[in-house]
N, C-alpha and C positions, 0 to 999 in steps of 0.2 A: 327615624322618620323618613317621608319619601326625598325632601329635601337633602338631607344630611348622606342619605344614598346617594342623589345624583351628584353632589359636589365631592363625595368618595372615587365614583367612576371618573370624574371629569379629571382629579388629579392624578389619578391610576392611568388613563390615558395619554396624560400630559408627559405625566413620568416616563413613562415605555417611551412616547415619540421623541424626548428628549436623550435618553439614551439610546436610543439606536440612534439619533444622527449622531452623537460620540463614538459610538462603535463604532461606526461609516468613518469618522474625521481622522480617528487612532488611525484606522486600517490603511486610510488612502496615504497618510503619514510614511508609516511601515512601507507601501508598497512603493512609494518615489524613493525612498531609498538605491544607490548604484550599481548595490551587491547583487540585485534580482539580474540585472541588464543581460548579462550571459549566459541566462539560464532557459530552455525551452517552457511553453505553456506546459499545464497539465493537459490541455487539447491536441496540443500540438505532436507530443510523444503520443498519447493514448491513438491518437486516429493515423501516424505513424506506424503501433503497432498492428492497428486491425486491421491497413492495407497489407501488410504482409503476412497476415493472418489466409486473407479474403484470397491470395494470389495461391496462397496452399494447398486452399478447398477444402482444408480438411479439419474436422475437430477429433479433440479425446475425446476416450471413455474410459470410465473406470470399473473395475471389476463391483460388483454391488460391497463387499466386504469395504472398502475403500472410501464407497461413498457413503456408508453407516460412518465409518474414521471421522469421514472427512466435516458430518454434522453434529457428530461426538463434540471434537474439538472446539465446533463453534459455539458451543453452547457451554463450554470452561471456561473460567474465568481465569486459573493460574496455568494454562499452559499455552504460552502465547507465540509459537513457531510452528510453522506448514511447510515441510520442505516436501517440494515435488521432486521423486525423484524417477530418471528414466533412462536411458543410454542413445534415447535416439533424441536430442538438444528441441529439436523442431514441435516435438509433440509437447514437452513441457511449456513451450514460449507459447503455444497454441492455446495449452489450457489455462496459462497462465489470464489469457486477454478473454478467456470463456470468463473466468471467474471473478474480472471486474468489471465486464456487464453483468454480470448473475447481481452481484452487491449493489451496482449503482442501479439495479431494475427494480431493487428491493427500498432504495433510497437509506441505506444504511453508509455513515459516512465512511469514504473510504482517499488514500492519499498515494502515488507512487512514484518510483522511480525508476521512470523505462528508459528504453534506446525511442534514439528520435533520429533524424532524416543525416544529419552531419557528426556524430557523436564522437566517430572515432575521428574526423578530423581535426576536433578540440581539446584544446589540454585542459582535463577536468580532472578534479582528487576527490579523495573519500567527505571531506568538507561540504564540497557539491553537493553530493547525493544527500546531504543530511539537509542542506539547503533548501533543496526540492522538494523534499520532504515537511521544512519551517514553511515555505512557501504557501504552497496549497493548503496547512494545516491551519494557515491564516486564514484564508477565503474560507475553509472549512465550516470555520467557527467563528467567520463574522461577526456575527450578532451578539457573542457573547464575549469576546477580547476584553472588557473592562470587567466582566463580572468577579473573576478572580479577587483576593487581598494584594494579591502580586501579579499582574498585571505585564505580561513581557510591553517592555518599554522600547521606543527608536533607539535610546540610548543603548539599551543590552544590546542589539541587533548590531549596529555599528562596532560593538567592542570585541562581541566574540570572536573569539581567536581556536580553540581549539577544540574536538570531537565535543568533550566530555560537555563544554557550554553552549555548542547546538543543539545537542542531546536534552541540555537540560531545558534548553528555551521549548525544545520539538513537546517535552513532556509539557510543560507549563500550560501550551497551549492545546494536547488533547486531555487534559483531566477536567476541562468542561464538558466534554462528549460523551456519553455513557458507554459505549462501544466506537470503536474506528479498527480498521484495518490499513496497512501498511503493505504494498507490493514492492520488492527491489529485484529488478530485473538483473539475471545473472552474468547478461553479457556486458553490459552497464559495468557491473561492479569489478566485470574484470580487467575492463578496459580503466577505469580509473585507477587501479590498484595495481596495474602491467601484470596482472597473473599473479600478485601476489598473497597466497591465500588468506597467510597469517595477519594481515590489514584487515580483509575482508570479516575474518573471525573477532577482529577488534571492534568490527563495526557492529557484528550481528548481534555480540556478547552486547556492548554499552546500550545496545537498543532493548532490547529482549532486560535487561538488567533495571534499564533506571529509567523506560519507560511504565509507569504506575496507571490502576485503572484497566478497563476491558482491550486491552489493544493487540491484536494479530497483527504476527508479521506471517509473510511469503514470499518465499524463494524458491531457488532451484540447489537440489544439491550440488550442482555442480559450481555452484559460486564459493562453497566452503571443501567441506571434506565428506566421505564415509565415514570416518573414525568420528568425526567431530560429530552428524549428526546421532551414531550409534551410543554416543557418551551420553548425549541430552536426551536420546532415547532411554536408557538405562534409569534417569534420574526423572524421567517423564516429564522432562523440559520442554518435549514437542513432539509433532507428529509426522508423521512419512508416510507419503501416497505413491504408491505408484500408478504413472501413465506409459502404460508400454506400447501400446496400439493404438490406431485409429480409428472412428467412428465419434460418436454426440453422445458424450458421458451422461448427458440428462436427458435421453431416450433410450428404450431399451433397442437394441440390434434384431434388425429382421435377419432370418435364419437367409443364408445363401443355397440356392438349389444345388442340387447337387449336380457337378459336371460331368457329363458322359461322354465320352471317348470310343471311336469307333477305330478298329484295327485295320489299315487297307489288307486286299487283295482277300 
């Protein structure tokens, strides 16, 4: 009956606005926590990177082979690594800040971990970056933090101690997300790890490994190794783009005139 409808709707309303101020009460909970205190916004890095972007003037492009790779991949579900790789460092970080406005224009949820304004003058560990990454993965998914059976708690946040229990809080919190993508900035990761690769591949493997669900990560080869991406290549664990030039990978290149040169005398 029409009654029996409207008092359906009215608890179906009630409900939703009752859980999401839960959702809101968990989150604000989580986020007064002291562990966030030393850590940059997600704004704070991201608009750090596009001014150093902006000073460059300059974007990638990818050859067309590359950008077929590069919407191959997004549309796989098991193969969840993007290594950019290039020789010239500037055009990867370049394309790297293309590609998380492309995501966030598209509003498809995305999480990272860049260089921000003071990064090298703080002492930050691989911990961190995983931090940054629990961080924002919270705001992310606001609205749905209680829907879980397991529910990352203040109390786990407070406890964990080591990789493997960030890792597993970071998953907990995107298997509500139908898709998310993951950026970790290479010069980040090298600064936290002092150059040291084989951290770095501890980091890449636990993420790529025990995060469950549609989740891309992206980096730069040069945060790990050649061999190491060439192995996960082998096993089509991921995939590799190259950015070797200059130009706006998502427009095609107007042709340059040709220069004529005249001989004196």
């Amino acid at each position: 009956t029409d009654v029996t409808t409207g008092m359906y709707k009215e608890i179906r309303v009630d409900f939703t606005s009752q859980r999401e101020t839960l959702n809101r009460v968990h989150l604000n909970q989580m986020l007064s926590l002291p562990l966030w205190s030393s850590l940059p916004t997600s704004g704070e890095s991201l608009q750090f990177c596009r001014s150093m972007r902006s000073r460059r003037r300059e974007r990638t492009r990818l050859p067309l082979p590359d950008v077929q790779k590069l919407e191959t991949w997004t549309s796989q579900r098991d193969n969840a690594v993007l290594f950019i790789d290039t020789y010239v460092p500037v055009v990867a970080k370049t394309f790297m800040i293309d590609l998380i406005d492309l995501i966030l224009d598209n509003r498809i949820p995305i999480i990272w971990a860049l260089r921000y304004a003071d990064y090298q003058d703080r002492r930050t560990s691989v911990l961190d970056v995983v931090r940054l990454l629990v961080l924002q993965a919270m705001q992310v998914s606001a609205d749905r933090l209680l829907d879980s059976p397991f529910p990352v708690t203040v109390e786990q946040l407070r406890e964990a101690a080591s990789l493997s229990d960030w890792v597993r809080i970071l998953n907990r919190l995107l298997r509500s997300i139908s898709q998310a993508f993951i950026v970790i900035d290479a010069d980040l990761l090298s600064h936290v790890t002092l150059c040291d690769r084989s951290e770095a591949l501890e980091l890449l493997d636990a993420l790529r490994m025990e995060l469950s669900g549609n989740v891309k990560i992206v980096t730069a080869t040069s945060s790990v190794s050649r061999a190491y991406v060439e192995t996960l290549e082998h096993s089509n664990a991921c995939v590799r783009i190259w950015t070797g030039h200059g130009g706006d990978w998502r427009k095609p290149r107007k042709p340059r005139r040709p220069m004529i040169r005249f001989r004196k005398g």
